[in-house]
C-alpha positions, 0 to 999 in steps of 0.5 A: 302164852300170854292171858289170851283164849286160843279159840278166840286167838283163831276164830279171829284169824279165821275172819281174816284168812281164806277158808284152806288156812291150818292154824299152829300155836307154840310156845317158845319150844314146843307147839302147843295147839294145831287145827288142820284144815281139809285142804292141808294137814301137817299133822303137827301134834301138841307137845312136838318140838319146833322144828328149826326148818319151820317158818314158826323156828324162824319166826321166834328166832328173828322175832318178826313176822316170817313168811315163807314156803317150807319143803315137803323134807320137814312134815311131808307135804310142802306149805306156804307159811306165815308165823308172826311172833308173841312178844312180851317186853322184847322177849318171845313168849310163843307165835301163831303160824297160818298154814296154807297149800304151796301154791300160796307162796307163788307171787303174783307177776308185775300184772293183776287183771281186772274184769270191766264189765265183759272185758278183761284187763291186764294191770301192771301192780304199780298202776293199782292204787288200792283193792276192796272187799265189797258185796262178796267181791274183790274190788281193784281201784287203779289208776286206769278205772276200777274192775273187780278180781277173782281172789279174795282179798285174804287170798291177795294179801299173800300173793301182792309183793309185801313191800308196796302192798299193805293191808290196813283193814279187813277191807281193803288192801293199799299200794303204801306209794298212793298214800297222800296223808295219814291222819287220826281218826276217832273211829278206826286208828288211822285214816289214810288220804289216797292220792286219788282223794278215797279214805281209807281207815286203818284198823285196830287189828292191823295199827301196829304193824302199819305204823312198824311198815311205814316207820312212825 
């Protein structure tokens, strides 16, 4: 594994993951550290063997983030897992799996719905230009005008389709086709210029997977 403390490994996932997250921590062959939620429990036990159905297998296989729900044949109950691999000089080291119920792995349908004041309205996810995570709600900024949602921000991450939707920051989650210019900023690694004029800051945290996403 690489010098890092496993307790701070996950107390800073747990920022950024919704509450029902398990954690589970392998090396190459074997996990090696597991924390189960109360709202699912694998069961996963130091010292077992990766299973080759788990997304963690396929994770350090491919050597990339994997994401995918996993039947209930290989630990007895279904999940909805994301494992993102631990590389060092192209070689995997170990990876770090969050664990959520199922229900996760569903995707959202072409249409978030946004409350306005005493109204609800259905927005198509092509219409929305950036969320926000402000005063413990879930801002959704559109092209139609802003409303807030019922998810968390956390919980959006999993649901938005990957490939429009990219979180840049434990604030805000951006559709990458609104992004008018991307700039460096001495404060936060990147500043992202939407095309509705609104800057957003690009995180430390989240810099290498952005730059990987958007190929620069």
């Amino acid at each position: 594994m690489v010098d890092v403390s496993i307790t701070s490994l996950i107390e800073s996932f747990e920022e950024l993951l919704p509450k029902e997250t398990s954690y589970a921590i392998a090396d190459p062959d074997h996990f090696i550290y597991y924390k189960p939620s109360k709202i699912i429990d694998l069961k996963i036990r130091p010292g077992d063997k990766i299973n080759e159905n788990t997304v963690t297998y396929q994770a350090l296989a491919v050597q990339r983030k994997m994401s995918q729900k996993v039947s209930s044949q290989v630990f007895g109950v279904p999940y909805f897992g994301t494992s993102v691999p631990i590389l060092d000089e192209g070689n995997p080291k170990g990876c770090v799996t969050a664990i959520l119920p199922a229900s996760y792995g569903k995707p959202l349908s072409n249409v978030l719905t946004v409350r306005t004041g005493d109204t609800w309205k259905p927005t198509t996810l092509q219409d929305i230009i950036y969320l926000e995570a402000q005063n413990r709600k879930t801002w959704v900024q559109s092209v139609k005008g802003m409303g807030t949602n019922k998810y968390t921000l956390s919980e959006l991450e999993f649901l938005l389709p990957d490939e429009t939707f990219l979180r840049c920051h434990r604030s805000y989650i951006i559709n990458v086709h609104y992004i008018e210019e991307i700039q460096p900023d001495s404060h936060s690694t990147f500043l992202l210029i939407m095309k509705d004029g609104l800057k957003v800051p690009v995180s430390q945290t989240y810099a290498r997977v952005f730059r990987k996403r958007l190929g620069f």
